[in-house]
PDB file of N, H, CA, C and O in Angstrom:
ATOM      1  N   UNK A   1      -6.393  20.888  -6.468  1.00  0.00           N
ATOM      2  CA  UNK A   1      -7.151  19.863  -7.147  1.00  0.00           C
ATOM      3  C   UNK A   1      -8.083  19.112  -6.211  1.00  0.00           C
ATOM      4  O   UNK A   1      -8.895  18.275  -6.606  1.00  0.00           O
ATOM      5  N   UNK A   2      -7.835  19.626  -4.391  1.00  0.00           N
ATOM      6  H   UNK A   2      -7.176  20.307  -4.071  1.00  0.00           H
ATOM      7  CA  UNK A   2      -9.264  18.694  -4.208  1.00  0.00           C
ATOM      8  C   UNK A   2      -8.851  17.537  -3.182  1.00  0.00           C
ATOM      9  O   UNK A   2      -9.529  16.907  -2.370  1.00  0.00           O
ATOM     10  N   UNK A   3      -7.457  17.486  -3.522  1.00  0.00           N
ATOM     11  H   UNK A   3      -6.906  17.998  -4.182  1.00  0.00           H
ATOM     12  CA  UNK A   3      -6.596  15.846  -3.002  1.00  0.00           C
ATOM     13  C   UNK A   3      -6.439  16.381  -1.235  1.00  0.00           C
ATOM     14  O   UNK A   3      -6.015  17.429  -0.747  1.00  0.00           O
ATOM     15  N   UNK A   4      -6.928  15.276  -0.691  1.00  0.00           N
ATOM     16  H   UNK A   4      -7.272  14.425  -1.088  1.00  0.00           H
ATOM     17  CA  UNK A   4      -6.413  14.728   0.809  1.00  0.00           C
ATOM     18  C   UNK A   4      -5.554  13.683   1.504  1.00  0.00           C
ATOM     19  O   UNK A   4      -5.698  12.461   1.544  1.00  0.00           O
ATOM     20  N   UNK A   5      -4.487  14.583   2.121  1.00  0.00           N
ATOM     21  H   UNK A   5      -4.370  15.575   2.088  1.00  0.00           H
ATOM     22  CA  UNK A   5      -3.384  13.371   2.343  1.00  0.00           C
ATOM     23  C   UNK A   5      -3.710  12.519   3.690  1.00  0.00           C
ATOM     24  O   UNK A   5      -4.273  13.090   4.624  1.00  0.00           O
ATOM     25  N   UNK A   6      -3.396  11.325   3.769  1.00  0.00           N
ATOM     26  H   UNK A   6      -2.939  10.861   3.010  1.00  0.00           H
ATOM     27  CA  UNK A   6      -3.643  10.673   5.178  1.00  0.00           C
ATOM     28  C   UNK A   6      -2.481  10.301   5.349  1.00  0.00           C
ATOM     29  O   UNK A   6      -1.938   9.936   4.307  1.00  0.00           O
ATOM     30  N   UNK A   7      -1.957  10.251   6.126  1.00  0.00           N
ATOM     31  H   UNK A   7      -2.398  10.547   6.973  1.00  0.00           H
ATOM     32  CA  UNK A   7      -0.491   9.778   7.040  1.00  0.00           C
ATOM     33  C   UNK A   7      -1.195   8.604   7.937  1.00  0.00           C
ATOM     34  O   UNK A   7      -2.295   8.609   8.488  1.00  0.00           O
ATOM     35  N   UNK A   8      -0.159   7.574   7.892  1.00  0.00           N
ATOM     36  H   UNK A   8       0.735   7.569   7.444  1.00  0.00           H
ATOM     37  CA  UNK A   8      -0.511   6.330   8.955  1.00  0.00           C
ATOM     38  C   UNK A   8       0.885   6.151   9.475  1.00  0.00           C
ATOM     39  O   UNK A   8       1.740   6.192   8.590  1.00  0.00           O
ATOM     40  N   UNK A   9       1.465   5.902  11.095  1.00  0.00           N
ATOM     41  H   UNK A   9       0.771   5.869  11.814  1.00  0.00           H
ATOM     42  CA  UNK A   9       2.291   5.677  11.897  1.00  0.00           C
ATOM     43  C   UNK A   9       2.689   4.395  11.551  1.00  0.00           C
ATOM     44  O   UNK A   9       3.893   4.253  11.767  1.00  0.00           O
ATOM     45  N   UNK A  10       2.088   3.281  11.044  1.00  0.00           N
ATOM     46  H   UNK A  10       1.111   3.396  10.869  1.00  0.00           H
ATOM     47  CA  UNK A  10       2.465   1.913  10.667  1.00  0.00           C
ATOM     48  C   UNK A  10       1.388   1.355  10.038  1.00  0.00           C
ATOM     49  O   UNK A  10       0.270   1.642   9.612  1.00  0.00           O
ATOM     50  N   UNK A  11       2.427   0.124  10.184  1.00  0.00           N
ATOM     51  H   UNK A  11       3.335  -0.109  10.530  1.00  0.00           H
ATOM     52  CA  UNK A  11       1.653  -0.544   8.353  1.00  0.00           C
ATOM     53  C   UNK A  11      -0.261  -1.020   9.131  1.00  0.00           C
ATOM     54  O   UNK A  11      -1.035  -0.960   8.176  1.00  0.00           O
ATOM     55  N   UNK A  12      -0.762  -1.272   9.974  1.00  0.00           N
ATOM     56  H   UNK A  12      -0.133  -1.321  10.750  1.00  0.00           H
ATOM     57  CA  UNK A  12      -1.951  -1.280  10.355  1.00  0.00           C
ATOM     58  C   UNK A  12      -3.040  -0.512  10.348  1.00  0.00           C
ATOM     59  O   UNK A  12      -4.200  -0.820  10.075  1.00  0.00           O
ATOM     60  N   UNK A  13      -2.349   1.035  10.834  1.00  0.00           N
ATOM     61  H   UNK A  13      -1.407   1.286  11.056  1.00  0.00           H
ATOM     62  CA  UNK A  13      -3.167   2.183  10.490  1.00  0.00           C
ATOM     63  C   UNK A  13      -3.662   2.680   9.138  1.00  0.00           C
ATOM     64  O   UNK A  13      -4.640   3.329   8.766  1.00  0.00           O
ATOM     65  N   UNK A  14      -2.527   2.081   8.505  1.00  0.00           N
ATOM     66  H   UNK A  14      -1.733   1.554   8.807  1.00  0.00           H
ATOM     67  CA  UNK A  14      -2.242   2.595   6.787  1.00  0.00           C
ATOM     68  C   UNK A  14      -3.302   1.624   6.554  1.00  0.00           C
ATOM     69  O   UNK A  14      -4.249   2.236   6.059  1.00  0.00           O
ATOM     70  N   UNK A  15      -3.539   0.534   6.671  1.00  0.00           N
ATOM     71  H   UNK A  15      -2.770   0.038   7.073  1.00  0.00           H
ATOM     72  CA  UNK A  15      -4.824  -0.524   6.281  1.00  0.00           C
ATOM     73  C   UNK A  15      -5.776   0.005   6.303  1.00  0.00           C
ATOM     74  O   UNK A  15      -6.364   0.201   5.239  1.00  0.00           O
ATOM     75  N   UNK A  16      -6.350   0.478   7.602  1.00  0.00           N
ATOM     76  H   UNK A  16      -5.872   0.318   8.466  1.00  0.00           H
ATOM     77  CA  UNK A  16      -7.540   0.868   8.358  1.00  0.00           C
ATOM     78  C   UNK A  16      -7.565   2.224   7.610  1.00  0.00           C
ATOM     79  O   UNK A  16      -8.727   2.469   7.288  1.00  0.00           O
ATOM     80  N   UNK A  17      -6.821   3.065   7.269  1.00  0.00           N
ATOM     81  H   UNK A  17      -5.877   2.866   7.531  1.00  0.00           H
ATOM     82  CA  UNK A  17      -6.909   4.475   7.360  1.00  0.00           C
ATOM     83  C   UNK A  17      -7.269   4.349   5.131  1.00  0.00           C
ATOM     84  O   UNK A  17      -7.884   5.257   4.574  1.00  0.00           O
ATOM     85  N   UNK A  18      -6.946   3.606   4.651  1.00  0.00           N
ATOM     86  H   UNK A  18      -6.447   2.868   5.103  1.00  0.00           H
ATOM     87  CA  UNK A  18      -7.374   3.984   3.393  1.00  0.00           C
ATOM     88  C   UNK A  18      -8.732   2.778   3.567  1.00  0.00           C
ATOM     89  O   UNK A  18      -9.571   3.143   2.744  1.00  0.00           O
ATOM     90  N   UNK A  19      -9.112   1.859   4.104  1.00  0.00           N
ATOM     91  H   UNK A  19      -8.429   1.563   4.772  1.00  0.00           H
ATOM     92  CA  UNK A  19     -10.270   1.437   3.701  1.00  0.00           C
ATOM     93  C   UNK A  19     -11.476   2.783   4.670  1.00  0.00           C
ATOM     94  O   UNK A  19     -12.484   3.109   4.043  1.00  0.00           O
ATOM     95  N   UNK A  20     -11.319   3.260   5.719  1.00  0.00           N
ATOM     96  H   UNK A  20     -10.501   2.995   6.228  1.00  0.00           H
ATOM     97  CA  UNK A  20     -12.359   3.573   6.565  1.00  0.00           C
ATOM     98  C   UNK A  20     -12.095   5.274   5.979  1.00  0.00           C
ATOM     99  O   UNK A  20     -12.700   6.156   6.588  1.00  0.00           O
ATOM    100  N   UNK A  21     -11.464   5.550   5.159  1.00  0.00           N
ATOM    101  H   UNK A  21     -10.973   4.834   4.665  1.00  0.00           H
ATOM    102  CA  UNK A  21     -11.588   7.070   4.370  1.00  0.00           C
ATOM    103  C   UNK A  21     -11.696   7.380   2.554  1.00  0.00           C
ATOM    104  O   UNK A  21     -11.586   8.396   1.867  1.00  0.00           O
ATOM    105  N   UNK A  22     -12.062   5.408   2.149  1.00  0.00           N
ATOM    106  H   UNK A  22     -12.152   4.583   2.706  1.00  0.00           H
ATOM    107  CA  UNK A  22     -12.491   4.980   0.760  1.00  0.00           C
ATOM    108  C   UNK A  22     -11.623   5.960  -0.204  1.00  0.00           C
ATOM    109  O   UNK A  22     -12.149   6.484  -1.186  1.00  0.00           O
ATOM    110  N   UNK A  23     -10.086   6.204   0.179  1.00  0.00           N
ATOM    111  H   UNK A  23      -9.658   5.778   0.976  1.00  0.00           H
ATOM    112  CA  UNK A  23      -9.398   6.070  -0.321  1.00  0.00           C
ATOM    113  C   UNK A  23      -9.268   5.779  -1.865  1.00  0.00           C
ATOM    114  O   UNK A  23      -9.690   4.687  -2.246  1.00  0.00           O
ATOM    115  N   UNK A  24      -8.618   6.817  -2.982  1.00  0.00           N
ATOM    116  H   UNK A  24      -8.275   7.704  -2.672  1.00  0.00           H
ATOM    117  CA  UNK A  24      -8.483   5.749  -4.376  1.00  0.00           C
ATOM    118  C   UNK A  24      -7.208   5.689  -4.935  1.00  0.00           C
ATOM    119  O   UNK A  24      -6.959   5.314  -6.081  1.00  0.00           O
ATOM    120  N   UNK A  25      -6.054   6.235  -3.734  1.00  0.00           N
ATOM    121  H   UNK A  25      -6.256   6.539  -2.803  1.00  0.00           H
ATOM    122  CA  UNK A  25      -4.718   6.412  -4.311  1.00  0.00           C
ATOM    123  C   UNK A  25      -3.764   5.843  -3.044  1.00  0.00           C
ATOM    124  O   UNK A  25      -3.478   6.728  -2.238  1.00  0.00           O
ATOM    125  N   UNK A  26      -3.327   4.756  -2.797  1.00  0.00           N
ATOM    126  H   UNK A  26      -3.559   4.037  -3.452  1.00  0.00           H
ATOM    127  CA  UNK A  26      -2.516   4.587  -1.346  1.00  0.00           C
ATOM    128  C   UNK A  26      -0.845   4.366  -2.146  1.00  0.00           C
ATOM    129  O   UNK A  26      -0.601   3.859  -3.240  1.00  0.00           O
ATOM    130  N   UNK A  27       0.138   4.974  -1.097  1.00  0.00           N
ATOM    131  H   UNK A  27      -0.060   5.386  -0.207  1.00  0.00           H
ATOM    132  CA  UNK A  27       1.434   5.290  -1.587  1.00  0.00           C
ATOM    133  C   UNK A  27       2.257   4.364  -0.357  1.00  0.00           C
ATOM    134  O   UNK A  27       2.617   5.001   0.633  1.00  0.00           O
ATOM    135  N   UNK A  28       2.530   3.005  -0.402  1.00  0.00           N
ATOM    136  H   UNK A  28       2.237   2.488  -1.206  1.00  0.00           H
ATOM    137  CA  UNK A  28       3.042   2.292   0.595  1.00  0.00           C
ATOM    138  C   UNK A  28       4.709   2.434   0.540  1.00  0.00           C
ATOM    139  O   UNK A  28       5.362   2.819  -0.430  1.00  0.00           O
ATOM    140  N   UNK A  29       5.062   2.145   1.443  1.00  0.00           N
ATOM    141  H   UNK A  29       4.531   1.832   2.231  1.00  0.00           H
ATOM    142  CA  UNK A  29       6.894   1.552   1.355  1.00  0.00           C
ATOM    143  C   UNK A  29       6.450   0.623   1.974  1.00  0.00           C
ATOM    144  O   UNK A  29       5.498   0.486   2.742  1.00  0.00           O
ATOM    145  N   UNK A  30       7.376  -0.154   1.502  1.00  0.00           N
ATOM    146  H   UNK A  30       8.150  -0.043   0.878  1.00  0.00           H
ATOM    147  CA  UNK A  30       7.502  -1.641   1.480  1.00  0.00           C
ATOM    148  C   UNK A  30       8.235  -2.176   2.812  1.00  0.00           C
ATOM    149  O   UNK A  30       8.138  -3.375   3.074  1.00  0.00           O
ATOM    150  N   UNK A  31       8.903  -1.397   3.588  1.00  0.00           N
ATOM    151  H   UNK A  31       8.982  -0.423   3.376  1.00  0.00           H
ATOM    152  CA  UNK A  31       8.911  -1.722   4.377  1.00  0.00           C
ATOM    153  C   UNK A  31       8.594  -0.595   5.616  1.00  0.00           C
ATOM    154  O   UNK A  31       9.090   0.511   5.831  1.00  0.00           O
ATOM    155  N   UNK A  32       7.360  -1.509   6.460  1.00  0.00           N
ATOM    156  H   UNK A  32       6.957  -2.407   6.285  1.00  0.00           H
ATOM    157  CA  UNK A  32       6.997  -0.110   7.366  1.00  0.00           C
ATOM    158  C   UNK A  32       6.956  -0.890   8.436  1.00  0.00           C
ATOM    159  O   UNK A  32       6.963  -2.120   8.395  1.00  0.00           O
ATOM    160  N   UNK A  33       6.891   0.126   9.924  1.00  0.00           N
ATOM    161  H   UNK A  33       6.885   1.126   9.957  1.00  0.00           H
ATOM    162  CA  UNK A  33       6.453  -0.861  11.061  1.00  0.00           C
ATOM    163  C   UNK A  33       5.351  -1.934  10.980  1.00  0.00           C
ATOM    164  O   UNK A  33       4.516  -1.754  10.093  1.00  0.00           O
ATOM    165  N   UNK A  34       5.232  -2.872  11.655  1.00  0.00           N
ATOM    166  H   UNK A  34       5.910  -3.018  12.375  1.00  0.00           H
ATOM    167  CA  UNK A  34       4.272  -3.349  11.723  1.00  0.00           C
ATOM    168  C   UNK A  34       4.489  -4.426  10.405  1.00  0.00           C
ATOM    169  O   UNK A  34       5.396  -5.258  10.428  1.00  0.00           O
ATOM    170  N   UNK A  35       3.855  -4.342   9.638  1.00  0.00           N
ATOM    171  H   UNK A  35       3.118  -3.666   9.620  1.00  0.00           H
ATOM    172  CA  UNK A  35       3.630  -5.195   8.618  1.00  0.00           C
ATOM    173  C   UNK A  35       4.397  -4.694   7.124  1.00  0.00           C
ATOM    174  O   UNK A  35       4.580  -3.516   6.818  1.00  0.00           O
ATOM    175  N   UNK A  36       4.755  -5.774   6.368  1.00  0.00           N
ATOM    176  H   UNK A  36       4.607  -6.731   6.617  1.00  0.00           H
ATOM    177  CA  UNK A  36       5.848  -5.162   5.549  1.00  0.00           C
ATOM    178  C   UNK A  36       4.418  -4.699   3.974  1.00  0.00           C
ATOM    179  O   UNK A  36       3.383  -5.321   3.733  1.00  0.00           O
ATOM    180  N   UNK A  37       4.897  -3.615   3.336  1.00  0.00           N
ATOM    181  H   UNK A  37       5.737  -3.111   3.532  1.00  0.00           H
ATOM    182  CA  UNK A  37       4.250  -2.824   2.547  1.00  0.00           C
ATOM    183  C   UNK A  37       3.543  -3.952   1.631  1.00  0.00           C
ATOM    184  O   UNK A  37       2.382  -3.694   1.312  1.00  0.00           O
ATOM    185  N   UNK A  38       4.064  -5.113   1.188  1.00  0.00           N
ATOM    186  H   UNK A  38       5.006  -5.323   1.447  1.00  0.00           H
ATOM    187  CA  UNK A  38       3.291  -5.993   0.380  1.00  0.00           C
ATOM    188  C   UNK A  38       2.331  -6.513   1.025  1.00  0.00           C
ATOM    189  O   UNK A  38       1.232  -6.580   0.475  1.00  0.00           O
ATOM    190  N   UNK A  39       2.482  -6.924   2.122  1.00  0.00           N
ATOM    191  H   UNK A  39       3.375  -6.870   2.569  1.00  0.00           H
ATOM    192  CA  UNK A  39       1.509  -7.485   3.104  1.00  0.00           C
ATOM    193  C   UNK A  39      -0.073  -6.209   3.669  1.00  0.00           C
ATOM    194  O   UNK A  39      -1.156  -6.613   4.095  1.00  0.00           O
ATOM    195  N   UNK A  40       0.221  -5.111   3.523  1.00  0.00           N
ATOM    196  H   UNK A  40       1.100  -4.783   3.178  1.00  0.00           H
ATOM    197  CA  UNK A  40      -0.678  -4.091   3.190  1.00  0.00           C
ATOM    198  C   UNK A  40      -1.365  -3.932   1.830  1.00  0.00           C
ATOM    199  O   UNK A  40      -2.451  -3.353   1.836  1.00  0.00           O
ATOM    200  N   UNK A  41      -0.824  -4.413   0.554  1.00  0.00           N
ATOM    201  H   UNK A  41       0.058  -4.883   0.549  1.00  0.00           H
ATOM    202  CA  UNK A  41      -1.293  -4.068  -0.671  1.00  0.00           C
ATOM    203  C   UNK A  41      -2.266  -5.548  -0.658  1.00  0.00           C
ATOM    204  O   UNK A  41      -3.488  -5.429  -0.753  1.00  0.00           O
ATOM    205  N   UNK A  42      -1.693  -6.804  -0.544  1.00  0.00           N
ATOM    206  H   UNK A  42      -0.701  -6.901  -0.467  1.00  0.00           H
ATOM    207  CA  UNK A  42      -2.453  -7.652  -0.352  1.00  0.00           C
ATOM    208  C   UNK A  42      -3.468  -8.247   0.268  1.00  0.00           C
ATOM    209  O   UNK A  42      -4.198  -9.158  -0.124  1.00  0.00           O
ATOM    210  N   UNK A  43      -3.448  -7.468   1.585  1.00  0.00           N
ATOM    211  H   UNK A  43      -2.855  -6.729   1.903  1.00  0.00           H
ATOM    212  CA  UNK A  43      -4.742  -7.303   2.425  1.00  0.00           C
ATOM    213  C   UNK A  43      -5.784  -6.094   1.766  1.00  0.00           C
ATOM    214  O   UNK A  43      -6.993  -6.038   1.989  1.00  0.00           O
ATOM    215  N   UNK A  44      -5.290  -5.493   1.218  1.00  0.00           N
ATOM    216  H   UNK A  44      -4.307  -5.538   1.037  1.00  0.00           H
ATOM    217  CA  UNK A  44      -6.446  -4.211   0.616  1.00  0.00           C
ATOM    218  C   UNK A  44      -6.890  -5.421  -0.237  1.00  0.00           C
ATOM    219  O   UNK A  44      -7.873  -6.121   0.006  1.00  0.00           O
ATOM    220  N   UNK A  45      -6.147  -5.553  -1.133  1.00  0.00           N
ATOM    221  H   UNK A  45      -5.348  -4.985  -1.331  1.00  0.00           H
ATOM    222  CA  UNK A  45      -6.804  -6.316  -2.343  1.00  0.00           C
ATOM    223  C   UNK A  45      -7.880  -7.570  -1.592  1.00  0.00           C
ATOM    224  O   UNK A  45      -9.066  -7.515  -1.918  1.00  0.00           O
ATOM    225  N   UNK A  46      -7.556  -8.384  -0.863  1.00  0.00           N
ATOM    226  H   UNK A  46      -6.593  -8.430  -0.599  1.00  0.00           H
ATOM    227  CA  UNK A  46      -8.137  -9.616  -0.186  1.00  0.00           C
ATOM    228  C   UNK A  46      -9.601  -8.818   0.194  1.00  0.00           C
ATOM    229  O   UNK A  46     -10.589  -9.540   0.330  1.00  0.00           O
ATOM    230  N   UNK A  47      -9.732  -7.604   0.338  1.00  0.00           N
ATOM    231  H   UNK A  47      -8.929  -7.017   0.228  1.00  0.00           H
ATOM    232  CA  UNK A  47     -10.759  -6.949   0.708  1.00  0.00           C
ATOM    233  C   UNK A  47     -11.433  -6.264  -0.289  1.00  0.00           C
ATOM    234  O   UNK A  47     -12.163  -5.354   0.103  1.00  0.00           O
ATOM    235  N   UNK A  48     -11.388  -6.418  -1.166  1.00  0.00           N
ATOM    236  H   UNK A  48     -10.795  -7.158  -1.484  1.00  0.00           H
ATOM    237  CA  UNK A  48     -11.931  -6.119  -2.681  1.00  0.00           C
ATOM    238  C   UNK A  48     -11.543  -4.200  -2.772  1.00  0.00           C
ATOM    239  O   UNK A  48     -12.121  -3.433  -3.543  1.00  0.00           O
ATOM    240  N   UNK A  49     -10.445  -3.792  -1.772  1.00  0.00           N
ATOM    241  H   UNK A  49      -9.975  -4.414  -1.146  1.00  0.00           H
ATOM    242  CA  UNK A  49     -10.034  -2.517  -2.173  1.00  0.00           C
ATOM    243  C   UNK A  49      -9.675  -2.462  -3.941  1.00  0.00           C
ATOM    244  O   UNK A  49      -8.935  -3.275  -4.495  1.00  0.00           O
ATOM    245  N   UNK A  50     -10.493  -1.140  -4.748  1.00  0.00           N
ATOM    246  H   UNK A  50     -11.095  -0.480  -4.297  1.00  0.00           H
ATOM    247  CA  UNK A  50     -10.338  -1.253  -6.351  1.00  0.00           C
ATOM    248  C   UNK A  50      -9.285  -0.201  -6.095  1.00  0.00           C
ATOM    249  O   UNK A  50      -8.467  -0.312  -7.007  1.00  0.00           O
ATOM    250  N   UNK A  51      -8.999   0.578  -5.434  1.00  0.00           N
ATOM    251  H   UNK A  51      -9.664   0.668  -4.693  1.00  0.00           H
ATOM    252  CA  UNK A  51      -7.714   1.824  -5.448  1.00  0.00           C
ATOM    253  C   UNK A  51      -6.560   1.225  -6.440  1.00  0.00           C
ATOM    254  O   UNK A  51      -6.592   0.132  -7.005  1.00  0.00           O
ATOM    255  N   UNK A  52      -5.548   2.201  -6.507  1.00  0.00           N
ATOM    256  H   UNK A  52      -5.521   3.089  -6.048  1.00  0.00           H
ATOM    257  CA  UNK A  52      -4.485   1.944  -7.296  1.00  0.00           C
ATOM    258  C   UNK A  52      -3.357   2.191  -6.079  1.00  0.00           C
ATOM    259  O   UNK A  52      -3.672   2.963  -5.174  1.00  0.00           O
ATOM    260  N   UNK A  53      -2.355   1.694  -6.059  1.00  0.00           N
ATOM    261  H   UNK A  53      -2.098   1.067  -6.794  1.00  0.00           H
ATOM    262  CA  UNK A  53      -1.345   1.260  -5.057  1.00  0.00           C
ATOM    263  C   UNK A  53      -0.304   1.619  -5.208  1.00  0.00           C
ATOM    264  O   UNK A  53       0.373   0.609  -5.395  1.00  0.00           O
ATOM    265  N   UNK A  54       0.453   2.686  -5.260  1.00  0.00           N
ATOM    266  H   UNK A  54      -0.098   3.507  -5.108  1.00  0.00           H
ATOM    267  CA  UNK A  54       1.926   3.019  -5.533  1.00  0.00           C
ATOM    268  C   UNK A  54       2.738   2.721  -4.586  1.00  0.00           C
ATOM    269  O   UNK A  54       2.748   3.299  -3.499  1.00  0.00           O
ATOM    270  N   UNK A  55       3.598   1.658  -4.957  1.00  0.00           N
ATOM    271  H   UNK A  55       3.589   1.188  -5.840  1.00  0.00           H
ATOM    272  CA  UNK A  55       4.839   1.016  -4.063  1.00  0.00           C
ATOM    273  C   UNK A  55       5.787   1.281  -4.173  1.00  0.00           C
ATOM    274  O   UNK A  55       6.325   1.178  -5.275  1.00  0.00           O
ATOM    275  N   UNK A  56       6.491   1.781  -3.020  1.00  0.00           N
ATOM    276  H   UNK A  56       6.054   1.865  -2.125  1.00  0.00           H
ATOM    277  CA  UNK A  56       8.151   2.740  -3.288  1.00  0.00           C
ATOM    278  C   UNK A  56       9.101   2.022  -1.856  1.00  0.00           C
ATOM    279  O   UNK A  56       8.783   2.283  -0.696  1.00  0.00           O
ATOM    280  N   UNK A  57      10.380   1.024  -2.246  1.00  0.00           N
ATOM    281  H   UNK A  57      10.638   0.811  -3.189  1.00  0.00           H
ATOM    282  CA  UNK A  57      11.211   0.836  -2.232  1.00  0.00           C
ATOM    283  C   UNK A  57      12.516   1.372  -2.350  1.00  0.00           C
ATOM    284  O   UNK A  57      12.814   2.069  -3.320  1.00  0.00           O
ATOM    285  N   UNK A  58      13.254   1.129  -1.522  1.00  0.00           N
ATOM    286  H   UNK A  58      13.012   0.563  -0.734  1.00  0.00           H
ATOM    287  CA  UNK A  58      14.903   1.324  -1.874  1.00  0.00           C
ATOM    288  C   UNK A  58      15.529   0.538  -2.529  1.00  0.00           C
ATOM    289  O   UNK A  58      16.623   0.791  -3.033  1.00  0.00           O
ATOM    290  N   UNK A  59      14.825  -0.711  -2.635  1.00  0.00           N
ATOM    291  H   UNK A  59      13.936  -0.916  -2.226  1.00  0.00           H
ATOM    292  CA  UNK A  59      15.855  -2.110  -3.557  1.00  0.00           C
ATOM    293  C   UNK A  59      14.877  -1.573  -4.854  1.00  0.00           C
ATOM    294  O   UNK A  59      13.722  -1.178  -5.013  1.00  0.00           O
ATOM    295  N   UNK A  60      15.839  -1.765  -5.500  1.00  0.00           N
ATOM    296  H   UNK A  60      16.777  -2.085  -5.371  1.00  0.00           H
ATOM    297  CA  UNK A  60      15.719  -1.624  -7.430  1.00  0.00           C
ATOM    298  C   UNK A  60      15.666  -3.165  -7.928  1.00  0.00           C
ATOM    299  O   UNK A  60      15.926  -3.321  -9.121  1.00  0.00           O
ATOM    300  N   UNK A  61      15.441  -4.025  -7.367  1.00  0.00           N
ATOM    301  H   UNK A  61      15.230  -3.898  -6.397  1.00  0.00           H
ATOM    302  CA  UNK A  61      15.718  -4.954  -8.292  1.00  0.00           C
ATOM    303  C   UNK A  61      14.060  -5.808  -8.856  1.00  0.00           C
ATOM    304  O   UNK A  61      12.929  -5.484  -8.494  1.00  0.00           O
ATOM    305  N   UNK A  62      14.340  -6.637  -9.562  1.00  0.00           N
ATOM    306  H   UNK A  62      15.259  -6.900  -9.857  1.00  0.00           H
ATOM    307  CA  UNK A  62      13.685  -6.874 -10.715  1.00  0.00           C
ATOM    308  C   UNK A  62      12.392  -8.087  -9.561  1.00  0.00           C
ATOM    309  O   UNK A  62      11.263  -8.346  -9.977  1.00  0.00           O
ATOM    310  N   UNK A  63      12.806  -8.508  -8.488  1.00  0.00           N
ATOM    311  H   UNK A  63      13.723  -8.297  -8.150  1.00  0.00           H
ATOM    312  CA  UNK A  63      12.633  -9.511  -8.196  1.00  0.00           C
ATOM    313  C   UNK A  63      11.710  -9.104  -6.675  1.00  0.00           C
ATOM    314  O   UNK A  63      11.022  -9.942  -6.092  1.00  0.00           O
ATOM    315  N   UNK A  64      11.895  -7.433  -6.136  1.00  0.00           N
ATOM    316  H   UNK A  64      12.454  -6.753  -6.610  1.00  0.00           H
ATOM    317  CA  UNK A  64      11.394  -6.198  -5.541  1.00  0.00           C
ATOM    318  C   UNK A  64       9.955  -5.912  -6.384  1.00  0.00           C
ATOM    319  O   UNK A  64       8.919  -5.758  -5.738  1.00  0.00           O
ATOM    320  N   UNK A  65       9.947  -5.856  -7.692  1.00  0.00           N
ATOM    321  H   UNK A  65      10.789  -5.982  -8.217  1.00  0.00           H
ATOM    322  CA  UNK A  65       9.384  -5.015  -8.161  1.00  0.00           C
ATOM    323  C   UNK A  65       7.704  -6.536  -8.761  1.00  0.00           C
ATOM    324  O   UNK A  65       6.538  -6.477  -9.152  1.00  0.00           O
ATOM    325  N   UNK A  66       8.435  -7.291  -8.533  1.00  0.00           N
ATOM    326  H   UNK A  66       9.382  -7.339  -8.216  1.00  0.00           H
ATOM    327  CA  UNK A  66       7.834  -8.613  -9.062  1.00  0.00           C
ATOM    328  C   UNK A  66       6.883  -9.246  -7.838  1.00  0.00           C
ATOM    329  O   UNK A  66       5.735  -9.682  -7.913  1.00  0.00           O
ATOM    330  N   UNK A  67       8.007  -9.112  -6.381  1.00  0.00           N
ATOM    331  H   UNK A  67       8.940  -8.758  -6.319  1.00  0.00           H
ATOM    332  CA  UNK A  67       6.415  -9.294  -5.306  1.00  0.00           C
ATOM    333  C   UNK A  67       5.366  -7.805  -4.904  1.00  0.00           C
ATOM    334  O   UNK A  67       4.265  -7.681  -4.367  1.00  0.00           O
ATOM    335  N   UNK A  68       6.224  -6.976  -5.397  1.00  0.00           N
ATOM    336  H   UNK A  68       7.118  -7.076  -5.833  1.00  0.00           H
ATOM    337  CA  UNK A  68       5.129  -5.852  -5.001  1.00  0.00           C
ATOM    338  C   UNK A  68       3.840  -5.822  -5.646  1.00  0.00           C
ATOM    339  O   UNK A  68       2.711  -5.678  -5.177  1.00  0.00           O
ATOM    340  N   UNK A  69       4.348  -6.028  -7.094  1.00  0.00           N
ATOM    341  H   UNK A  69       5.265  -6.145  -7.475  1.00  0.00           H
ATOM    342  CA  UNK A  69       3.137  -6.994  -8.290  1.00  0.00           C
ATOM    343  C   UNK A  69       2.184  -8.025  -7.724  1.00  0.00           C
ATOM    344  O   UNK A  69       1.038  -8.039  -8.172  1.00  0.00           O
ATOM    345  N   UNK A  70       2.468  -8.717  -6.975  1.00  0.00           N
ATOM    346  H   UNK A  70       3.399  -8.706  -6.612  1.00  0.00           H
ATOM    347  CA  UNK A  70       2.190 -10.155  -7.302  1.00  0.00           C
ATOM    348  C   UNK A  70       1.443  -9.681  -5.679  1.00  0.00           C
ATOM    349  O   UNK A  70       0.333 -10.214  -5.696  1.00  0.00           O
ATOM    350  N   UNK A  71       1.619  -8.886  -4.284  1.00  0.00           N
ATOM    351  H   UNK A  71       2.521  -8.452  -4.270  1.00  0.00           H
ATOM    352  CA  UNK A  71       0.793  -8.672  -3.805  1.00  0.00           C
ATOM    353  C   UNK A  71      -0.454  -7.505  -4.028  1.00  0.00           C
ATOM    354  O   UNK A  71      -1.267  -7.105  -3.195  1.00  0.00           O
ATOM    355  N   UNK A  72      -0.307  -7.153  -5.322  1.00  0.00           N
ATOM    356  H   UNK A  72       0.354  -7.478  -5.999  1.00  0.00           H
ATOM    357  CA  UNK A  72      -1.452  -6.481  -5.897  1.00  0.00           C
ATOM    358  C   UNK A  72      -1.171  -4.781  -6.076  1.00  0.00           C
ATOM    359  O   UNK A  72      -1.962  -3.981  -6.575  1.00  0.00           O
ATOM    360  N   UNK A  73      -0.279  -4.586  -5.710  1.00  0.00           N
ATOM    361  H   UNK A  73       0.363  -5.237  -5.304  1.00  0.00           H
ATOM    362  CA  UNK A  73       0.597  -3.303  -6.839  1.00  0.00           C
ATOM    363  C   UNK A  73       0.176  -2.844  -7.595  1.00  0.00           C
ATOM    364  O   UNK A  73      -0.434  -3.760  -8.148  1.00  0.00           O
ATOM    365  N   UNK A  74      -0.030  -1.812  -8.243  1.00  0.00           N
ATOM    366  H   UNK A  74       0.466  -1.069  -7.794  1.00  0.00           H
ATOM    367  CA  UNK A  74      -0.059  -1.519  -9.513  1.00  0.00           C
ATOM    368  C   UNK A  74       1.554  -1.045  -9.956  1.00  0.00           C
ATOM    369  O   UNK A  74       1.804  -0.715 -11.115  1.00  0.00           O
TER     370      UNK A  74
END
């Protein structure tokens, strides 16, 4: 289909590496070196990144799923 994967070593590269390759799909965990995965979705967004953001966690809970939202998640 066309799709290119980017791998980032930590949560900084992962910043840099979907804005400077205009990126329209970034797949964070929430918790990575460097900076924790919400703190990546919310800096894209602060930067008018329009991508869509898939956030993947090990905690299930309701309250997980509510800041991943609230730093701009889809």
């Amino acid at each position: 289909l066309g799709y290119r994967v980017i791998e980032a070593a930590d949560a900084n590269a992962a910043l840099e590496a979907v804005l400077a390759e205009r990126a329209v799909l970034a797949v964070i965990d929430v918790q990575m070196p460097g900076l924790s995965g919400n703190t990546v979705a919310y800096r894209l967004r602060s930067r008018d990144w329009r991508g869509r953001i898939v956030m993947l966690s090990g905690n299930d809970s309701v309250e997980a799923a509510a800041a991943a939202r609230a730093a701009g998640a889809d």
